[in-house]
mmCIF file as gemmi writes it, N, C-alpha and C atoms, coordinates in Angstrom:
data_model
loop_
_atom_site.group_PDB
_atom_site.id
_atom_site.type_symbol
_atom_site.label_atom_id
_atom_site.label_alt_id
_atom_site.label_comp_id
_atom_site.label_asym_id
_atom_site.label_entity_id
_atom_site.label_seq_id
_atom_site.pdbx_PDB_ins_code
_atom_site.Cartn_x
_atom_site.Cartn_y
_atom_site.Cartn_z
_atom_site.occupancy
_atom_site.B_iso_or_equiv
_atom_site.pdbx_formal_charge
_atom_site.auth_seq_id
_atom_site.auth_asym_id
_atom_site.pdbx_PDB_model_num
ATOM 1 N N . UNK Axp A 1 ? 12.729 -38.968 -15.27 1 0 ? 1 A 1
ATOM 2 C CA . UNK Axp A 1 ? 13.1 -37.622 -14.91 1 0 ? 1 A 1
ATOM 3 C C . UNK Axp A 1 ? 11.836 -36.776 -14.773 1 0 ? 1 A 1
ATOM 4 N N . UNK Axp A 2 ? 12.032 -36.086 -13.625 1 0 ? 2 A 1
ATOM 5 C CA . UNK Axp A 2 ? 10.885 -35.376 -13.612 1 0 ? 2 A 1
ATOM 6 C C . UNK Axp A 2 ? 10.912 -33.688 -14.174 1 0 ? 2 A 1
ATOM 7 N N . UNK Axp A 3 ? 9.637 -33.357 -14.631 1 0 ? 3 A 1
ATOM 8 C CA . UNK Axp A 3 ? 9.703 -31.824 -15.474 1 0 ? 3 A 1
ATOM 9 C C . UNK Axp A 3 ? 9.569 -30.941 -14.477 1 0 ? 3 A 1
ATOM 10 N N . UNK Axp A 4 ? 10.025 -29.705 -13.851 1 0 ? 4 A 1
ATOM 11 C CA . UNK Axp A 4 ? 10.162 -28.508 -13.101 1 0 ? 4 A 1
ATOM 12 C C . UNK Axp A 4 ? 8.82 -27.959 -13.727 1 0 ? 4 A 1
ATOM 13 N N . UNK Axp A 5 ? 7.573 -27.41 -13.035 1 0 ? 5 A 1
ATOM 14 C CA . UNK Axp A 5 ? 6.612 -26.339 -13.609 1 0 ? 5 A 1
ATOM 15 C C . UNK Axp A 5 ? 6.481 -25.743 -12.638 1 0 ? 5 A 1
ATOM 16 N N . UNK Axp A 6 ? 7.146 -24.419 -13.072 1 0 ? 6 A 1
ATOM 17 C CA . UNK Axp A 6 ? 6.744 -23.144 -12.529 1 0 ? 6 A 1
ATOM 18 C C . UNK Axp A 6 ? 5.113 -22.715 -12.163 1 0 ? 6 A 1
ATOM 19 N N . UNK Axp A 7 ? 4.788 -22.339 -11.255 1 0 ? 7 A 1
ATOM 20 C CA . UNK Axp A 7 ? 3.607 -21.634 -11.389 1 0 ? 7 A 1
ATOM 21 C C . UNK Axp A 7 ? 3.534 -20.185 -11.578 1 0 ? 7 A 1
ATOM 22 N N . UNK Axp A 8 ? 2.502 -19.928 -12.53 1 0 ? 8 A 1
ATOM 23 C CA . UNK Axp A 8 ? 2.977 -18.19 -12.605 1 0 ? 8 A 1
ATOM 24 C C . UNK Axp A 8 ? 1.425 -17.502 -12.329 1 0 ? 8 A 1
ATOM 25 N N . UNK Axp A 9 ? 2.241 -16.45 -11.45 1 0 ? 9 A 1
ATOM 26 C CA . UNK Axp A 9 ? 0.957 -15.727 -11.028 1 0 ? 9 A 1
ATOM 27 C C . UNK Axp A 9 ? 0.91 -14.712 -11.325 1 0 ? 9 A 1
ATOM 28 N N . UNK Axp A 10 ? -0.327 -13.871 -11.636 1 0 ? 10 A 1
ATOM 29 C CA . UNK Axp A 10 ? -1.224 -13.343 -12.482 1 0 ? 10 A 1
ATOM 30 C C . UNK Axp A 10 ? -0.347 -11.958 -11.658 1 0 ? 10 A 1
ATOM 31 N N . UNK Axp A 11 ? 0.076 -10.751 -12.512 1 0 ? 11 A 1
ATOM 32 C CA . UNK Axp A 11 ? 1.126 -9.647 -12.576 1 0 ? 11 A 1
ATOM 33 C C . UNK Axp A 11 ? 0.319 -8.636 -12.518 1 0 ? 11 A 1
ATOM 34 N N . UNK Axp A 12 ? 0.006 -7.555 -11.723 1 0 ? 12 A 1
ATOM 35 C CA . UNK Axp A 12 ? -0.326 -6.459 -11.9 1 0 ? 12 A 1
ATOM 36 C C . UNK Axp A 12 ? 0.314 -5.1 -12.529 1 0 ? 12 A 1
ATOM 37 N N . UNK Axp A 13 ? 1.707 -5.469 -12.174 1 0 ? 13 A 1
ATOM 38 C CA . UNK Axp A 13 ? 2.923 -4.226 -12.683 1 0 ? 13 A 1
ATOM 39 C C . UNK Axp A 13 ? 3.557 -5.326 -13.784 1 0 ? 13 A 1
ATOM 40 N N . UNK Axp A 14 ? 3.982 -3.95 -15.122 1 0 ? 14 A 1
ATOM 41 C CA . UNK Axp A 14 ? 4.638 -4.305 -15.767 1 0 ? 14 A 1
ATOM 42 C C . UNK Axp A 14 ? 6.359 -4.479 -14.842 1 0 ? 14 A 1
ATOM 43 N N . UNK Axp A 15 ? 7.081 -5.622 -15.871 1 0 ? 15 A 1
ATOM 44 C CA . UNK Axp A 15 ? 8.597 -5.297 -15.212 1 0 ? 15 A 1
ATOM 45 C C . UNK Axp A 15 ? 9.108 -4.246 -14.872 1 0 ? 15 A 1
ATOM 46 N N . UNK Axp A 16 ? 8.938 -3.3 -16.135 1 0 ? 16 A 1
ATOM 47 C CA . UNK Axp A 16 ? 9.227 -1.74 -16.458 1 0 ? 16 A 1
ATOM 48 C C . UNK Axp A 16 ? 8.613 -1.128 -15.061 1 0 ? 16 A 1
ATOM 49 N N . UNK Axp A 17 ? 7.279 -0.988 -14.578 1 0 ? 17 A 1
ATOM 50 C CA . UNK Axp A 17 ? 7.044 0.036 -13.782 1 0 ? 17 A 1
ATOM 51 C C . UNK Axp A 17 ? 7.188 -0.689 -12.505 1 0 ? 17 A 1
ATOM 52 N N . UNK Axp A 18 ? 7.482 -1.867 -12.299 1 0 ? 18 A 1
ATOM 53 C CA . UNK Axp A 18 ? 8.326 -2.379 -10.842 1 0 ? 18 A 1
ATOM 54 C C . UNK Axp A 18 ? 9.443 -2.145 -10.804 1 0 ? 18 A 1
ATOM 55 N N . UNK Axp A 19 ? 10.099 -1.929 -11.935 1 0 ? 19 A 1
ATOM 56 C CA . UNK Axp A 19 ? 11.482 -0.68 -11.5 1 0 ? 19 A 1
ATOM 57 C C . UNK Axp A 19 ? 11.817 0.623 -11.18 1 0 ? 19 A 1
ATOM 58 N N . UNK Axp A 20 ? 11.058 0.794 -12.507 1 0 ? 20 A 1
ATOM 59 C CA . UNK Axp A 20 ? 10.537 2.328 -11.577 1 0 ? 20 A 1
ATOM 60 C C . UNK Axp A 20 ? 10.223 2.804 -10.411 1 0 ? 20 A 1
ATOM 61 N N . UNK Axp A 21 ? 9.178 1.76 -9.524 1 0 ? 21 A 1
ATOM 62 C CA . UNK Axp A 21 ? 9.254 2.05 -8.55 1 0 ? 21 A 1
ATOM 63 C C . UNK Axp A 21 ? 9.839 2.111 -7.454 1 0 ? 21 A 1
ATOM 64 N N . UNK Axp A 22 ? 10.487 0.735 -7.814 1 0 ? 22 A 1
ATOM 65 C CA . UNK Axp A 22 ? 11.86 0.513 -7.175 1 0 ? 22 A 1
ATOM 66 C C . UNK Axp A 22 ? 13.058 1.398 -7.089 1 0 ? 22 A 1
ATOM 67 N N . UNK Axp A 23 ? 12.785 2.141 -7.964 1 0 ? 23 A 1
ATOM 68 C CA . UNK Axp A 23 ? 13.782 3.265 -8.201 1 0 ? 23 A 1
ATOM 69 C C . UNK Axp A 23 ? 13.302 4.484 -7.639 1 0 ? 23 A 1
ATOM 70 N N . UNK Axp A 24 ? 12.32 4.76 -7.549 1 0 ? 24 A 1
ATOM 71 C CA . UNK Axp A 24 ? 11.723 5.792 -6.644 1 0 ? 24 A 1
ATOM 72 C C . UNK Axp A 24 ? 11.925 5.504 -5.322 1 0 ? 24 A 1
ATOM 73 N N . UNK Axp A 25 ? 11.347 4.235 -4.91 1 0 ? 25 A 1
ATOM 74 C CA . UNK Axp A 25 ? 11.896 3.883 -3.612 1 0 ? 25 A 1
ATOM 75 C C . UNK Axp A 25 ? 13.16 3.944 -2.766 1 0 ? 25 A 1
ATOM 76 N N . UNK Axp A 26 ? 14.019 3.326 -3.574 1 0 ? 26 A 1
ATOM 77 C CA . UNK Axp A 26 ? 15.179 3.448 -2.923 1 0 ? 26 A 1
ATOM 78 C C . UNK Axp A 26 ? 15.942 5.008 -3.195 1 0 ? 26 A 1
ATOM 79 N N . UNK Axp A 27 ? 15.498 5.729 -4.058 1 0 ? 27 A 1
ATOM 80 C CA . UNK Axp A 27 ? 16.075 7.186 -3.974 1 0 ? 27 A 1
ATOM 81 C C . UNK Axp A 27 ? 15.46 7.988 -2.855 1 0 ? 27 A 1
ATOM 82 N N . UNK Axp A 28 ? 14.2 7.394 -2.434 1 0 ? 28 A 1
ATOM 83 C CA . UNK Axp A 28 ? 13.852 7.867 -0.612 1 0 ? 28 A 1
ATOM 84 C C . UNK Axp A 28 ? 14.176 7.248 0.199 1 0 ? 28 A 1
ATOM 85 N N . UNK Axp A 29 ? 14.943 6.826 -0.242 1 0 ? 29 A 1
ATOM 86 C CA . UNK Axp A 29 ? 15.243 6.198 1.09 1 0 ? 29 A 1
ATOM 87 C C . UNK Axp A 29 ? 14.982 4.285 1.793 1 0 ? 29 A 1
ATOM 88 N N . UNK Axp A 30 ? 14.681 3.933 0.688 1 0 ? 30 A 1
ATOM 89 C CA . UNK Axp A 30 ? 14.711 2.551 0.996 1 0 ? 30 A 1
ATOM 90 C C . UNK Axp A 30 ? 15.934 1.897 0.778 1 0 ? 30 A 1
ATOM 91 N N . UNK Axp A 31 ? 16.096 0.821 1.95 1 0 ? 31 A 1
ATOM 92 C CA . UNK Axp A 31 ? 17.193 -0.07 2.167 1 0 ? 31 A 1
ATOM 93 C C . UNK Axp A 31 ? 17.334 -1.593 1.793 1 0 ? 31 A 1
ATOM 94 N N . UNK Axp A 32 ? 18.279 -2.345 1.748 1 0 ? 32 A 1
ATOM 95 C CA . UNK Axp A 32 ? 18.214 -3.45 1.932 1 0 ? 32 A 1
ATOM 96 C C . UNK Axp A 32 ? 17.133 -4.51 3.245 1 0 ? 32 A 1
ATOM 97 N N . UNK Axp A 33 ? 17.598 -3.876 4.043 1 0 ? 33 A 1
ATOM 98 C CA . UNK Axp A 33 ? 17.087 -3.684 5.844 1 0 ? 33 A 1
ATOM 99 C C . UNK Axp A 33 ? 15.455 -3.381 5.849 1 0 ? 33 A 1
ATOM 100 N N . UNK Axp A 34 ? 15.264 -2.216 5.396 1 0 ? 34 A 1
ATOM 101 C CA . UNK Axp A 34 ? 13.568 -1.937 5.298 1 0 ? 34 A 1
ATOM 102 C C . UNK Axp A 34 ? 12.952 -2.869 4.154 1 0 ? 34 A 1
ATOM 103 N N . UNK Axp A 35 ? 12.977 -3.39 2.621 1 0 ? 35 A 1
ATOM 104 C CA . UNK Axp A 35 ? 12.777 -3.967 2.118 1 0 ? 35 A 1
ATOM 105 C C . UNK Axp A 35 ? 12.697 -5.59 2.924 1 0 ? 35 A 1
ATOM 106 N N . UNK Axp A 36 ? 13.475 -5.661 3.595 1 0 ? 36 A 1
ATOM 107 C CA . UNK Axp A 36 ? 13.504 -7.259 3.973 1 0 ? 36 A 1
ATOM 108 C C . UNK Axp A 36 ? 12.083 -6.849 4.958 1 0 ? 36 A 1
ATOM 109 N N . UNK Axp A 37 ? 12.547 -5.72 5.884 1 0 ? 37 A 1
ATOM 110 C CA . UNK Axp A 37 ? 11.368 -5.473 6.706 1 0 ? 37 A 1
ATOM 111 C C . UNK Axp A 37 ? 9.533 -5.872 6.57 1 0 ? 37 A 1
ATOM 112 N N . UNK Axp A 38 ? 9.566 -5.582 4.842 1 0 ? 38 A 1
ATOM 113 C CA . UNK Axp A 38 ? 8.445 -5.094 3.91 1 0 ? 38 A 1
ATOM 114 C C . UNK Axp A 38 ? 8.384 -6.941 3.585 1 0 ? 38 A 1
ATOM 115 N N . UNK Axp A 39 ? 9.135 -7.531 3.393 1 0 ? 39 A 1
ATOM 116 C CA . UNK Axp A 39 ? 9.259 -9.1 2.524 1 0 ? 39 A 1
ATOM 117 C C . UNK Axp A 39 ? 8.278 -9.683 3.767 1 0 ? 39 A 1
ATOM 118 N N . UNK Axp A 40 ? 9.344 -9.209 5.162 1 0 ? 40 A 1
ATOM 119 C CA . UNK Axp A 40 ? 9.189 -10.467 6.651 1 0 ? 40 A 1
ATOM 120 C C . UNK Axp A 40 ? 7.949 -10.243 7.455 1 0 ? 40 A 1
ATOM 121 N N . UNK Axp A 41 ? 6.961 -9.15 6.557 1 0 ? 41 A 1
ATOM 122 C CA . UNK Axp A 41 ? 6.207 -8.828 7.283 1 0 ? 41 A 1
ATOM 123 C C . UNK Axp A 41 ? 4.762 -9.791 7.355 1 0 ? 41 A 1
ATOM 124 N N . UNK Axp A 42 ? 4.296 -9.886 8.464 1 0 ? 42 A 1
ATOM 125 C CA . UNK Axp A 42 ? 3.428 -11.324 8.778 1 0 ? 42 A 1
ATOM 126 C C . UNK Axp A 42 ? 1.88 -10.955 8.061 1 0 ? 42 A 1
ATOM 127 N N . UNK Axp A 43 ? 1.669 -11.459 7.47 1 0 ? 43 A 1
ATOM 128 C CA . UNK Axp A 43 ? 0.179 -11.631 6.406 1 0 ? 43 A 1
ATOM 129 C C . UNK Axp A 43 ? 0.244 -10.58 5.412 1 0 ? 43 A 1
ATOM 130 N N . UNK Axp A 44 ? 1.959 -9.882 5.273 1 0 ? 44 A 1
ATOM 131 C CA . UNK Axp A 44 ? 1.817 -9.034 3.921 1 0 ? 44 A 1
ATOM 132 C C . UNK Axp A 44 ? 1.191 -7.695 4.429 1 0 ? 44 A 1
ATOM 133 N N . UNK Axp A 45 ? 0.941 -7.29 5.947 1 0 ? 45 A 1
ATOM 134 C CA . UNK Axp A 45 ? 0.704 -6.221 6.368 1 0 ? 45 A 1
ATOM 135 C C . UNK Axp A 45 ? 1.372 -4.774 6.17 1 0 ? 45 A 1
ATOM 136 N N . UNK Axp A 46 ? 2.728 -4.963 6.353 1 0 ? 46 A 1
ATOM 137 C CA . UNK Axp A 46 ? 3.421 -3.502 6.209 1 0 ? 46 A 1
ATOM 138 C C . UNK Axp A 46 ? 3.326 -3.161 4.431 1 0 ? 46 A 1
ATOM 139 N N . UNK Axp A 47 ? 3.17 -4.289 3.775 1 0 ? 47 A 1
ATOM 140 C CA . UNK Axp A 47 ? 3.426 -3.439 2.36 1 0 ? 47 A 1
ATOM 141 C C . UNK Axp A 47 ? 1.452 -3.128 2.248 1 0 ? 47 A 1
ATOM 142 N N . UNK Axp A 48 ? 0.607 -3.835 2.222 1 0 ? 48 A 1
ATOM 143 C CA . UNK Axp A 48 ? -0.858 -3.108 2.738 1 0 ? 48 A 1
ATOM 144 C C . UNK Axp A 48 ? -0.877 -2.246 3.451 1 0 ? 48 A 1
ATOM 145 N N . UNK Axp A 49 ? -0.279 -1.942 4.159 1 0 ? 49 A 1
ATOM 146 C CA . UNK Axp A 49 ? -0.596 -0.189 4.842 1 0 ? 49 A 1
ATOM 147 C C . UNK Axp A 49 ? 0.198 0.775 3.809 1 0 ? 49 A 1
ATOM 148 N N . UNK Axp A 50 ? 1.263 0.301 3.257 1 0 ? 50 A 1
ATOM 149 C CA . UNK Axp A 50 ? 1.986 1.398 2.002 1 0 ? 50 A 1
ATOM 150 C C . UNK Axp A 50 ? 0.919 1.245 1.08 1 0 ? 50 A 1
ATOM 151 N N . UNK Axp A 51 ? 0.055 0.679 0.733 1 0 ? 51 A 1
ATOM 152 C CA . UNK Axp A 51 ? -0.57 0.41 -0.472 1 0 ? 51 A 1
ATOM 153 C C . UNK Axp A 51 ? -1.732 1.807 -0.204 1 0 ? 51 A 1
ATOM 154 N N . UNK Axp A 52 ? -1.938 0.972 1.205 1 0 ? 52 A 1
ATOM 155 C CA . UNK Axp A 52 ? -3.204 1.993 1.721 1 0 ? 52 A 1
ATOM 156 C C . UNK Axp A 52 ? -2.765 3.64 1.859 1 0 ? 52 A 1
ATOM 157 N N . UNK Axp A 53 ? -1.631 3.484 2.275 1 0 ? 53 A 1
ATOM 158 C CA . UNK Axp A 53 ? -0.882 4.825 2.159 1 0 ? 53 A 1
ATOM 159 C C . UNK Axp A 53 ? -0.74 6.106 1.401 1 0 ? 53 A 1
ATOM 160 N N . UNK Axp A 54 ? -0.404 5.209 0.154 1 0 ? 54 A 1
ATOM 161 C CA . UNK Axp A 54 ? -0.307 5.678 -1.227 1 0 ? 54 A 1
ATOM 162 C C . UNK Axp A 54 ? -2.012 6.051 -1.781 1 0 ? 54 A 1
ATOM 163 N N . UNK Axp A 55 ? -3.295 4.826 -1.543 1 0 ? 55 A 1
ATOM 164 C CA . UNK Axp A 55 ? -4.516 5.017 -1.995 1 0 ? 55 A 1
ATOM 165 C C . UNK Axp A 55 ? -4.971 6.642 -1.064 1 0 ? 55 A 1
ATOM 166 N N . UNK Axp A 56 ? -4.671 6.824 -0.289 1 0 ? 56 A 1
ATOM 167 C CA . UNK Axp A 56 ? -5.558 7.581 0.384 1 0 ? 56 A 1
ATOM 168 C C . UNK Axp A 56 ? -4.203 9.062 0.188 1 0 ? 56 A 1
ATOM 169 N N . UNK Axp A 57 ? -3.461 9.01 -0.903 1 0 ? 57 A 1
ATOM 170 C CA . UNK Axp A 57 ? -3.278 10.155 -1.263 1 0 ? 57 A 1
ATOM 171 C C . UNK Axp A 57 ? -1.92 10.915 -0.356 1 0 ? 57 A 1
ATOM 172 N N . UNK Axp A 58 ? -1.269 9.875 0.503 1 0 ? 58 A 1
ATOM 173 C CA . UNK Axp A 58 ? -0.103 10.361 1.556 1 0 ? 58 A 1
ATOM 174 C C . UNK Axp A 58 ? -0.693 10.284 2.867 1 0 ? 58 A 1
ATOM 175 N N . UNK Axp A 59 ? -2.248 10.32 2.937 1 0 ? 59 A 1
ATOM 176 C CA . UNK Axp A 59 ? -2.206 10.533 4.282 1 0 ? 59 A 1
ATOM 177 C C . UNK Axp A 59 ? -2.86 9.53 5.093 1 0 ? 59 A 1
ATOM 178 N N . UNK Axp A 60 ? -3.118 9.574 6.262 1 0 ? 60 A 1
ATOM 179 C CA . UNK Axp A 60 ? -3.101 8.969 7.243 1 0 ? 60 A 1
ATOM 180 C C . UNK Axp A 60 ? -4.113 9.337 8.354 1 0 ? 60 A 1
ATOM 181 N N . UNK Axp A 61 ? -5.033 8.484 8.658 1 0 ? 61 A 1
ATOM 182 C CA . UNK Axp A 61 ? -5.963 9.115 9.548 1 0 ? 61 A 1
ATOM 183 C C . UNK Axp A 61 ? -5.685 9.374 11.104 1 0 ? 61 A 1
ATOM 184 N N . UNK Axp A 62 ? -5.957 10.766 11.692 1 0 ? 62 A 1
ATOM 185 C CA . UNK Axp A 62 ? -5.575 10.844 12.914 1 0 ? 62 A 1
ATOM 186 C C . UNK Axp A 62 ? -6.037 9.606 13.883 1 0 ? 62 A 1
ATOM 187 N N . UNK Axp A 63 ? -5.936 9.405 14.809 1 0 ? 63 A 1
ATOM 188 C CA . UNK Axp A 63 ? -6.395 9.296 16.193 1 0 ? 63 A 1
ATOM 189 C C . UNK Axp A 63 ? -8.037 9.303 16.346 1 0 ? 63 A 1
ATOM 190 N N . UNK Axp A 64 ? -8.252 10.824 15.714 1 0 ? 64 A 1
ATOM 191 C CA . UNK Axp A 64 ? -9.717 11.109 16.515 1 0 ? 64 A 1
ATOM 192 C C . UNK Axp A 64 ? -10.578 10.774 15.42 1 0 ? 64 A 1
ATOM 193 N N . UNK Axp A 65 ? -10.153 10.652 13.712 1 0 ? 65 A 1
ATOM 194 C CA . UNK Axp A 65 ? -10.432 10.179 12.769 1 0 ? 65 A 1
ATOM 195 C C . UNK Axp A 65 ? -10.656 8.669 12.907 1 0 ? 65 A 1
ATOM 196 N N . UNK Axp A 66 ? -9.704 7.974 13.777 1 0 ? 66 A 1
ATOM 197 C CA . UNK Axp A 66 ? -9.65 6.717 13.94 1 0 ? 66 A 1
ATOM 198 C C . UNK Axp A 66 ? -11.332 6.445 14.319 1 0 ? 66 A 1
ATOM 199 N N . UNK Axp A 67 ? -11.248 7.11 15.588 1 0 ? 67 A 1
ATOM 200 C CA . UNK Axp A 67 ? -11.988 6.146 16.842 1 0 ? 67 A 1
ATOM 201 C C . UNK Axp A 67 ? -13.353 7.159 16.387 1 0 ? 67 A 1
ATOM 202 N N . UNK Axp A 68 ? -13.583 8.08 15.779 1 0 ? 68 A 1
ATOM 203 C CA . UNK Axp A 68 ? -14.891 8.485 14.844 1 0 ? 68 A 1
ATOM 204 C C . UNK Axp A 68 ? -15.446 7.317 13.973 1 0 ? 68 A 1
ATOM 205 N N . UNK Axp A 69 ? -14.585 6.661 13.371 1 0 ? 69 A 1
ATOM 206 C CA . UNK Axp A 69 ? -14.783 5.733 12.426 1 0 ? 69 A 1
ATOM 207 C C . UNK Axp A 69 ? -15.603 4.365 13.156 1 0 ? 69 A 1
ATOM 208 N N . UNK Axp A 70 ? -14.709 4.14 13.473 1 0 ? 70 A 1
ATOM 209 C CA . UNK Axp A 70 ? -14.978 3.03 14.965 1 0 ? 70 A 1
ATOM 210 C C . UNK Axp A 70 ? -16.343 3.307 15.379 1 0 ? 70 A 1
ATOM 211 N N . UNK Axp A 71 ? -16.984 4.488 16.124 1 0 ? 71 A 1
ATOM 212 C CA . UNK Axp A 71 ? -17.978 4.672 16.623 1 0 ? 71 A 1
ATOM 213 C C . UNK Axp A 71 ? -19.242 4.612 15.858 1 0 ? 71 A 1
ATOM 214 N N . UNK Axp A 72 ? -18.81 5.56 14.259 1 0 ? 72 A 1
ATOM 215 C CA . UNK Axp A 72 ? -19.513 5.88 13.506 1 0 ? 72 A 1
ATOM 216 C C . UNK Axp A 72 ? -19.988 5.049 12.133 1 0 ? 72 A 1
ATOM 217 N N . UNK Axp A 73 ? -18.605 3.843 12.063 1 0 ? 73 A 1
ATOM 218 C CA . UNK Axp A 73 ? -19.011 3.034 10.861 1 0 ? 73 A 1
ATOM 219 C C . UNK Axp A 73 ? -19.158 3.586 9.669 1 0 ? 73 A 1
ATOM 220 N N . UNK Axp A 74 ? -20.24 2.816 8.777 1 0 ? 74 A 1
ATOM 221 C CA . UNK Axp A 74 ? -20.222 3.603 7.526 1 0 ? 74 A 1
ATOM 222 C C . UNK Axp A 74 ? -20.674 5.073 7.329 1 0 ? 74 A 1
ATOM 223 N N . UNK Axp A 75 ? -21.293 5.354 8.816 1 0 ? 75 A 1
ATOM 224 C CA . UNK Axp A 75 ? -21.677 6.703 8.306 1 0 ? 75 A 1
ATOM 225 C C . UNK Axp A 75 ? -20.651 8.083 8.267 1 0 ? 75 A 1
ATOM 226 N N . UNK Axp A 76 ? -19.134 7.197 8.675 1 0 ? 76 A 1
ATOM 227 C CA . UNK Axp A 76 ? -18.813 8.462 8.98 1 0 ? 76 A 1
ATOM 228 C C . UNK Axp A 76 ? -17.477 8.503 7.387 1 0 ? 76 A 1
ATOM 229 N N . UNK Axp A 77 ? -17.682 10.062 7.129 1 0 ? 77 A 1
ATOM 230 C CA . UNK Axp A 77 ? -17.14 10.216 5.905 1 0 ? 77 A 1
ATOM 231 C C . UNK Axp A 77 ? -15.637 11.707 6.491 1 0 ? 77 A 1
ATOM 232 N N . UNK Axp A 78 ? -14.63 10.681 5.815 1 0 ? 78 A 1
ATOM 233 C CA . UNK Axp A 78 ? -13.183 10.966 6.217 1 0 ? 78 A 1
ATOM 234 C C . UNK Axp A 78 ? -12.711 11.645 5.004 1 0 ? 78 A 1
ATOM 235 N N . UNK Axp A 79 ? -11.158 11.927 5.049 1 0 ? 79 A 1
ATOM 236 C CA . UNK Axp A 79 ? -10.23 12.176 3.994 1 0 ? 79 A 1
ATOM 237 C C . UNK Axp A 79 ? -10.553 11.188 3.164 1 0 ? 79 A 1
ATOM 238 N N . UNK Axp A 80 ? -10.536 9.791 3.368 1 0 ? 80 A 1
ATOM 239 C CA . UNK Axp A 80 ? -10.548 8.718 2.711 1 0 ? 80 A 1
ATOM 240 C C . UNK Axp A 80 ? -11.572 8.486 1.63 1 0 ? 80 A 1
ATOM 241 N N . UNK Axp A 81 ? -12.847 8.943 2.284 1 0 ? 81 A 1
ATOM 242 C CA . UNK Axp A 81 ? -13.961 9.007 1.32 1 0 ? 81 A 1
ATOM 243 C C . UNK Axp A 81 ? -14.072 10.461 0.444 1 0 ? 81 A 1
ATOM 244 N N . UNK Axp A 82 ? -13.214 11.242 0.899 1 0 ? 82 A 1
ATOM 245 C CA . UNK Axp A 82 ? -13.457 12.673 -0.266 1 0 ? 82 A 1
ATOM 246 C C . UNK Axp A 82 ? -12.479 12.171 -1.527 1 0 ? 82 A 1
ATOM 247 N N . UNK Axp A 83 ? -11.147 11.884 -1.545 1 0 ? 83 A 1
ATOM 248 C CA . UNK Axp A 83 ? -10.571 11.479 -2.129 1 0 ? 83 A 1
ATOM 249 C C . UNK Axp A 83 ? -11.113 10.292 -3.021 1 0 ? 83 A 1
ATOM 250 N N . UNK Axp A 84 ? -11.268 9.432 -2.6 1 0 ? 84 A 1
ATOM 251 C CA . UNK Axp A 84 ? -12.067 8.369 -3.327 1 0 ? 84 A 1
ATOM 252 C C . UNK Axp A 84 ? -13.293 8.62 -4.084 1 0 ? 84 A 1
ATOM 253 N N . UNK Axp A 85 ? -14.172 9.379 -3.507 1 0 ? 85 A 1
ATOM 254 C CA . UNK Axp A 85 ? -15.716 9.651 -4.495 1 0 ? 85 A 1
ATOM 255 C C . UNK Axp A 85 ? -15.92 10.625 -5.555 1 0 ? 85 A 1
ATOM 256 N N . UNK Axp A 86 ? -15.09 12.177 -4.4 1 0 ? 86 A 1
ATOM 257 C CA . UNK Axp A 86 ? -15.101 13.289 -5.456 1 0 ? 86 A 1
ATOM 258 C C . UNK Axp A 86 ? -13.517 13.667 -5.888 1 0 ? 86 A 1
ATOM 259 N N . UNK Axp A 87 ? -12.198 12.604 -5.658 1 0 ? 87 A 1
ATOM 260 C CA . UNK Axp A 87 ? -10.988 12.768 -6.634 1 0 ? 87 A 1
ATOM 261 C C . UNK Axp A 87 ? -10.285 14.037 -5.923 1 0 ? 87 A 1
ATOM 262 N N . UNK Axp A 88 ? -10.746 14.84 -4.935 1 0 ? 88 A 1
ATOM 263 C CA . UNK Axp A 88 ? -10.095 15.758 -4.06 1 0 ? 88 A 1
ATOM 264 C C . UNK Axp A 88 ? -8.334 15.207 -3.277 1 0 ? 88 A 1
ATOM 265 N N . UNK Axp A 89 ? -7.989 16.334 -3.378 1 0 ? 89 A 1
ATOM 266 C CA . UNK Axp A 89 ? -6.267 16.055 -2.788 1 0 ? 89 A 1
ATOM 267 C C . UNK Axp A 89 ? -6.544 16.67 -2.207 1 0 ? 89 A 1
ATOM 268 N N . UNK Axp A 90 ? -6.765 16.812 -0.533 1 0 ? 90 A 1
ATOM 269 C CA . UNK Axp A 90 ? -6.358 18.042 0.477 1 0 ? 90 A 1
ATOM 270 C C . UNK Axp A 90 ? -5.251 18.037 0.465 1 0 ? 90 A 1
């Protein structure tokens, strides 16, 4: 007979605050439907842009923020980097 071993991988959230969030979530509005959305998504992308979402404080870089970045590389300093260095919420 052979023994079943689980592999277990290394947890960042307690149980407790993956409900919580879960519970935050779906009181905005998350579904069965969008969750699967979030599961089926290809290399784990849509829940990395929520991640990124959430890091950069709600927001989201324009367009012209985009293609600044693009042009400008590391030199160019966004929402992303005020938030991150000096802890600012616009």
């Amino acid at each position: 007979m052979k023994a079943m071993v689980s592999q277990r991988e290394e947890r960042t959230l307690s149980v407790h605050n993956e409900h919580e969030l879960l519970l935050k979530l779906e009181k905005a509005g998350l579904s069965d439907e969008l969750a699967q959305k979030v599961i089926a998504s290809k290399d784990n992308e849509l829940a990395a842009k929520v991640v990124k979402f959430i890091q950069n404080g709600g927001f989201e870089p324009t367009s012209n923020q985009k293609s600044a970045r693009e042009i400008m590389g590391k030199n160019f300093f966004g929402v992303e980097e005020a938030i991150k260095y000096f802890g600012v919420n616009p």
